[in-house]
C-alpha positions as CSV (number, residue, x, y, z in Angstrom):
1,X,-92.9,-23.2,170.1
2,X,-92.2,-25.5,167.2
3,X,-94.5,-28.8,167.8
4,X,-94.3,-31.2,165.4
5,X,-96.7,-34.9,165.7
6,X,-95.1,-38.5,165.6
7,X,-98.9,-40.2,164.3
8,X,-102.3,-40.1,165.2
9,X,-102.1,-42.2,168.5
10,X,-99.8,-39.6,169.8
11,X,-101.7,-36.6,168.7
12,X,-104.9,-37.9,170.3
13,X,-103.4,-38.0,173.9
14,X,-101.5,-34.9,172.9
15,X,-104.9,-33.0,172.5
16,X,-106.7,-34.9,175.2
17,X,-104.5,-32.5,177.6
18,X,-107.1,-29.6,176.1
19,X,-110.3,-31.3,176.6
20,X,-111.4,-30.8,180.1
21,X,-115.1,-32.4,180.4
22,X,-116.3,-30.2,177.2
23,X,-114.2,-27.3,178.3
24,X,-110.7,-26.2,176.3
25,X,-108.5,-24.5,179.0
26,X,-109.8,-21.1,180.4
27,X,-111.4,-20.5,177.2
28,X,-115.2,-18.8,176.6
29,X,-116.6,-19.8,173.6
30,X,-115.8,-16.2,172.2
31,X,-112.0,-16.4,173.0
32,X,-111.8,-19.6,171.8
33,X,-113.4,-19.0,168.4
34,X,-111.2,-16.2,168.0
35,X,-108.2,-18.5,169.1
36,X,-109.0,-21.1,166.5
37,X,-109.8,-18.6,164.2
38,X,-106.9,-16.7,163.9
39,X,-104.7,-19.7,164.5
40,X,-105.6,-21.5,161.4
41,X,-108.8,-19.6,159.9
42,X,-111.6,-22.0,161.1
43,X,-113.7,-21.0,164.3
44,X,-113.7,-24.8,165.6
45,X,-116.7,-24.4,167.7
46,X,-118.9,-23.4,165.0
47,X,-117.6,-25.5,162.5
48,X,-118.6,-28.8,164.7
49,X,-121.4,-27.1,166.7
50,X,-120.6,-28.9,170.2
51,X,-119.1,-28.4,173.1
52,X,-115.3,-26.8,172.7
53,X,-113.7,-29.6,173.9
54,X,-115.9,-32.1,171.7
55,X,-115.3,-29.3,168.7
56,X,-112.0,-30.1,169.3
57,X,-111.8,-33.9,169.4
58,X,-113.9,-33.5,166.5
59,X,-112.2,-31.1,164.4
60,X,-108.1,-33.8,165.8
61,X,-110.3,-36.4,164.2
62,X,-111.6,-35.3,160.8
63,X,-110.2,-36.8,158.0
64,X,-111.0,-34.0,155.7
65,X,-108.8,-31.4,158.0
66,X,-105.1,-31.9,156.8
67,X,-102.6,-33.2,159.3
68,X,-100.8,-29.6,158.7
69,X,-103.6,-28.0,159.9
70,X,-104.2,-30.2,162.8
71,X,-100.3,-29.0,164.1
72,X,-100.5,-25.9,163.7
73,X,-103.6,-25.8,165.8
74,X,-101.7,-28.0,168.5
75,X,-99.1,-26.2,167.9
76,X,-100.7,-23.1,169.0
77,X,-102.7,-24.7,172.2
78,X,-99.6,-25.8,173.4
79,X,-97.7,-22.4,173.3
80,X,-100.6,-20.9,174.8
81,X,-100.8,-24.0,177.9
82,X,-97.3,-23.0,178.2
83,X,-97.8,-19.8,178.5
84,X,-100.9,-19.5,181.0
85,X,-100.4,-22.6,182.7
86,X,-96.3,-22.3,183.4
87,X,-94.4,-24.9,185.0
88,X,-97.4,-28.1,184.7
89,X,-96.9,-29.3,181.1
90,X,-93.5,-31.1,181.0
91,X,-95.3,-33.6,183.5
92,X,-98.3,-33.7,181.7
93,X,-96.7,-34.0,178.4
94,X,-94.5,-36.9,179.7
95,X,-97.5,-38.7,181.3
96,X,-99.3,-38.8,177.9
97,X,-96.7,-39.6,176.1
98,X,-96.5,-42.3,178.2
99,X,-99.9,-43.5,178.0
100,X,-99.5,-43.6,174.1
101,X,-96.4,-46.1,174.4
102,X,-93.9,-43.6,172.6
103,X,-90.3,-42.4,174.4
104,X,-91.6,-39.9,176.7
105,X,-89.5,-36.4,175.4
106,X,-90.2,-33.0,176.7
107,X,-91.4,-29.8,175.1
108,X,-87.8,-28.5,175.3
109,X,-86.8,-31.6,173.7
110,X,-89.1,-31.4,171.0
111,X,-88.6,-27.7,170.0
112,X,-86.4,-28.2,167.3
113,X,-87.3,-31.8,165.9
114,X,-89.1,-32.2,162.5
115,X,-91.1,-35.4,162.3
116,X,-93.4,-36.0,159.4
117,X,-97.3,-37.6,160.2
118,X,-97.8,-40.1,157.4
119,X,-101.1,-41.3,158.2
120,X,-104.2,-41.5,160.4
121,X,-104.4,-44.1,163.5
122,X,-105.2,-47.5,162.7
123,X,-105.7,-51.3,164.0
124,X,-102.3,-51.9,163.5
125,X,-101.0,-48.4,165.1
126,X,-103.3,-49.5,168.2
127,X,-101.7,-53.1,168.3
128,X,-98.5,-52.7,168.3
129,X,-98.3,-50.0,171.5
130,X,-97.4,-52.1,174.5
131,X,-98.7,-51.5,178.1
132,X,-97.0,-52.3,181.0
133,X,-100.3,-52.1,183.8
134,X,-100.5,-53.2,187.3
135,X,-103.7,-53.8,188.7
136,X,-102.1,-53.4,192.5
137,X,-102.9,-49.6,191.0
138,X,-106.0,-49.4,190.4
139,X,-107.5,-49.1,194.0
140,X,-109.2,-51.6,194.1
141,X,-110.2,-54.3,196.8
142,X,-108.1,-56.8,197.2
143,X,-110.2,-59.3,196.7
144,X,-111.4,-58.0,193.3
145,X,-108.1,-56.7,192.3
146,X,-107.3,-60.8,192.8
147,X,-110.6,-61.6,190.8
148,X,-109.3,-59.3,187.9
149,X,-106.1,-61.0,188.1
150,X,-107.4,-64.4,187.9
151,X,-109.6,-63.3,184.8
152,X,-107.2,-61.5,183.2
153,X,-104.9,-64.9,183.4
154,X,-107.8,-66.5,181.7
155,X,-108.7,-64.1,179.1
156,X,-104.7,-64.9,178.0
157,X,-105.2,-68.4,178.3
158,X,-108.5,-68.4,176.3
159,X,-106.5,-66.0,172.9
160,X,-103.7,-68.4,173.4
161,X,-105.9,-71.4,172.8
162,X,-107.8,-69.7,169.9
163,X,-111.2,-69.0,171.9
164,X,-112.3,-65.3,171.0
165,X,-116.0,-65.5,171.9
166,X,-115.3,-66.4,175.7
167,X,-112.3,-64.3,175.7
168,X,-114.5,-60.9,174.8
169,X,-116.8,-61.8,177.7
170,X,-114.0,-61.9,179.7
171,X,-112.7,-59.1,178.7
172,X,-116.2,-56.9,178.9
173,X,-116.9,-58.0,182.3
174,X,-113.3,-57.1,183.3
175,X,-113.4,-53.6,181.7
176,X,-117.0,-53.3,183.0
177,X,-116.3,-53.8,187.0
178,X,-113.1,-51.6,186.7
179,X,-115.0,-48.9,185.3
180,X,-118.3,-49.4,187.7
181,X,-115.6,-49.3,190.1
182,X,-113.6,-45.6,189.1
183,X,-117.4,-44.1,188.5
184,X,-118.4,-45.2,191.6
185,X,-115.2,-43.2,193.0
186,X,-116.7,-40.3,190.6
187,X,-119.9,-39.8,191.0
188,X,-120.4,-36.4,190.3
189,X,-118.3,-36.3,187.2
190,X,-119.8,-39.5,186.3
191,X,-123.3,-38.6,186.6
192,X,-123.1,-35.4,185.1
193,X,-121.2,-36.7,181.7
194,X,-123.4,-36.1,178.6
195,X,-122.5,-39.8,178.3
196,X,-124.8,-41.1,182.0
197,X,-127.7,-43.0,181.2
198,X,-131.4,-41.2,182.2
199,X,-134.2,-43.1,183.9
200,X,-137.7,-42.0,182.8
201,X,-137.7,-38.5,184.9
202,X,-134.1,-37.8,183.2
203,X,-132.0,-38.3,186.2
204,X,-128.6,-40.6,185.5
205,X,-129.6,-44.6,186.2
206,X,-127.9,-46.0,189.6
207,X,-124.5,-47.1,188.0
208,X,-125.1,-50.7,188.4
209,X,-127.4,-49.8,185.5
210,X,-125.0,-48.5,183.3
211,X,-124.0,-50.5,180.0
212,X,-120.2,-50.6,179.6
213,X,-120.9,-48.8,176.3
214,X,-121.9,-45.6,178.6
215,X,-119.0,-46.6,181.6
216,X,-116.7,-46.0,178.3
217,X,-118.3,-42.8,176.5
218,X,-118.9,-41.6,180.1
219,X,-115.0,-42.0,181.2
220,X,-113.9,-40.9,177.7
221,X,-116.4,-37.7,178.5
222,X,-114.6,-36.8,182.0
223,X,-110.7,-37.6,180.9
224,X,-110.0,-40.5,181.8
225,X,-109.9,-42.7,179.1
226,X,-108.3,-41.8,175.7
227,X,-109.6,-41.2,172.5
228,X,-107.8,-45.0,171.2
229,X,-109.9,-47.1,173.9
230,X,-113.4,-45.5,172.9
231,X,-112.3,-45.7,169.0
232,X,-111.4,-49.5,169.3
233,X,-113.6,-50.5,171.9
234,X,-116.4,-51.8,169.3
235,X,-116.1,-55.3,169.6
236,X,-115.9,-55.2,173.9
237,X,-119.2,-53.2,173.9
238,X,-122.6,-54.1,174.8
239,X,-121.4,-57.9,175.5
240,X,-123.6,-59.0,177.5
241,X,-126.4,-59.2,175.2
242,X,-124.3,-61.7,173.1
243,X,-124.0,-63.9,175.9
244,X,-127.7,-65.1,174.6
245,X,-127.3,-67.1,171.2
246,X,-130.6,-65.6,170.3
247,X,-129.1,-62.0,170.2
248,X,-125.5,-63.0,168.6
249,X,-127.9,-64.6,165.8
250,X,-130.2,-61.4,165.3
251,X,-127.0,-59.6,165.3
252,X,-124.0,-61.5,163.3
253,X,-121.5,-60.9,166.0
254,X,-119.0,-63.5,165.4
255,X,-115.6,-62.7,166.6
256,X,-112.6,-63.9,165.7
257,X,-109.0,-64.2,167.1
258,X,-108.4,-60.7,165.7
259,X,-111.3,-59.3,167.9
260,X,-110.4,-61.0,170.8
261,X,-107.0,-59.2,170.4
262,X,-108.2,-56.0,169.8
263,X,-110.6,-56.0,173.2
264,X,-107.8,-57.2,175.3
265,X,-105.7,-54.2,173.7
266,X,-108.7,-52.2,174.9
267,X,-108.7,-53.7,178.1
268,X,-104.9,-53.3,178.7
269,X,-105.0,-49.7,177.6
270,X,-107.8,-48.8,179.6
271,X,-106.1,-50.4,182.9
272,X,-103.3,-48.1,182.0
273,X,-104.9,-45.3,181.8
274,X,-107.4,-45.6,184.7
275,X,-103.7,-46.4,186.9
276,X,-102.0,-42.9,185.5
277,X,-105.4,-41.3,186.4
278,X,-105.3,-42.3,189.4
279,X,-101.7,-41.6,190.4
280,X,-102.2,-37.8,189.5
């Protein structure tokens, strides 16, 4: 199978497909060293030293491996999902195409294009994809799914009128109750993530304990959100200790119309891809 990448956005929901909670397919860690190895002479695992799916995200995300590299690798993985896994990746492939915003095209459709990767994922790259989410989606309770509509209408009103600092609180405490809500759904998976938060005998905290920085490393973790929300999701992070003047001085967070739009990309991407999570 000839795969070729259309940019970095799309090659990290490509490769998410691989990354199964720290596992790569059916792969030991011998088979997949030898995979990686004789597919394009580096034995990813022991290159990165973690997990093989973190090895993995690691090795899609290095700037120092070159983009050919990176495809032929994909490249590779993909034959072999084909092959083991027959008749499941067109749907998979088409539903993360379609989290990534590009026209959704097969692996039969793709076979014989030839698409050049000019450059690594950026702001911009993450900006311009456009989500179309519906909250209605989420399974949530009515009367929060009316709560996140209602702040979601005011987050929009707040960027329109050139308020960033209430618009990120907004948007953290949106982000933060949708994600309390899909670990709470999760528990297991949730607790277990390298990513859940340990009390002082090193069990994972109750979740209303959770930070949103670990609700988003910890859904990253388990494969449900992509690789673009956690690398963009800086400026949504940890917000509630800004809500104190005190702590915004100690720390020189100061955001600007720019960061507001760049959390309420997060936030829209994230909805997005909680609702195709939950419609698998």
């Amino acid at each position: 199978m000839k795969i070729q990448v259309y940019s970095a956005v799309q090659l990290a929901q490509i490769h998410s497909l691989f990354n199964m909670g720290g596992h790569v397919l059916n792969f030991t860690d011998p088979t997949f060293a030898n995979f990686t190895k004789h597919a394009v002479n580096i034995s990813v695992k022991e290159r990165y030293g973690l997990s093989k799916g973190k090895s993995l995200d690691a090795f899609f995300f290095d700037n120092n491996v070159p983009y050919a590299i990176k495809q032929k690798l994909l490249g590779n993985l993909l034959e072999y999902y084909e092959l083991v896994f027959q008749g499941e990746l067109t749907d998979l492939f088409y539903d993360l195409c379609l989290v990534s915003a590009y026209t959704p095209k097969t692996p039969k459709n793709l076979k014989n294009e030839t698409v050049t990767v000019p450059k690594e994922v950026t702001e911009s790259d993450f900006l311009a994809l456009s989500f179309s989410v519906n909250i209605d989606k989420l399974g949530l309770d009515n009367l929060v799914a009316d709560i996140i509509k209602q702040r979601i209408a005011e987050v929009e009103a707040c960027i329109k009128n050139n308020i960033p600092l209430s618009a990120v609180f907004m948007i953290g405490s949106i982000l933060e109750g949708i994600l309390l809500n899909v670990a709470s759904s999760l528990p297991k998976e949730f607790n277990t993530a390298q990513a859940a938060p340990k009390d002082e005998n090193r069990k994972a905290k109750k979740f209303h304990k959770w930070t949103l920085s670990s609700l988003i490393d910890a859904s990253h973790e388990v494969g449900i959100l992509k690789e673009d929300v956690k690398k963009f999701s800086y400026g949504v992070r940890d917000f509630r200790n800004y809500i104190h003047p005190y702590e915004q001085m100690v720390t020189g967070f100061s955001p600007d119309q720019h960061t507001a739009l760049i959390c309420f990309q997060v936030l829209n991407a994230a909805i997005f891809q909680v609702e195709v999570f939950r419609s698998k």
